[in-house]
C-alpha positions, 0 to 999 in steps of 0.5 A, a space after each residue: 500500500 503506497 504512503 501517503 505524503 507528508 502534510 506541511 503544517 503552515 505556521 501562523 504568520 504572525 509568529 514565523 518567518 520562512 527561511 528559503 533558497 539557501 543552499 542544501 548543505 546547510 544544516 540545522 546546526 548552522 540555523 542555530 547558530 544563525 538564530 542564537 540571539 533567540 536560543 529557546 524561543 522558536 523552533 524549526 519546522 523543514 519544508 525541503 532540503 533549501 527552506 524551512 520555518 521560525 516559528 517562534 514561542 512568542 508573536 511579538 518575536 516575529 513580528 519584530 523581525 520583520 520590521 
């Protein structure tokens, strides 16, 4: 029997960012280390190999991001 395909689960906009088109060598690893100023307040949830979210624990995070 043929599996079905993983859903993606679009985050809220409010409180996420996408990160995308970077190259698929990097790894989760090197977005932490990008994002320790926020270590403990988001979480990444992969789309492919080249982009992926930041959903963030609080709305006011990502939204400051942005501006």
């Amino acid at each position: 029997m043929a599996q079905k395909p993983k859903e993606i689960v679009v985050p809220k906009v409010e409180n996420s960012i996408e990160l995308f088109e970077f190259p698929s060598t990097v790894k989760t690893a090197d977005l932490r280390k990008f994002l320790h100023p926020f270590v403990g307040h988001y979480r990444l949830k992969w789309i492919n190999d080249t982009s992926c979210y930041v959903v963030f624990d609080d709305e006011a995070l990502g939204t400051n991001l942005l501006l």
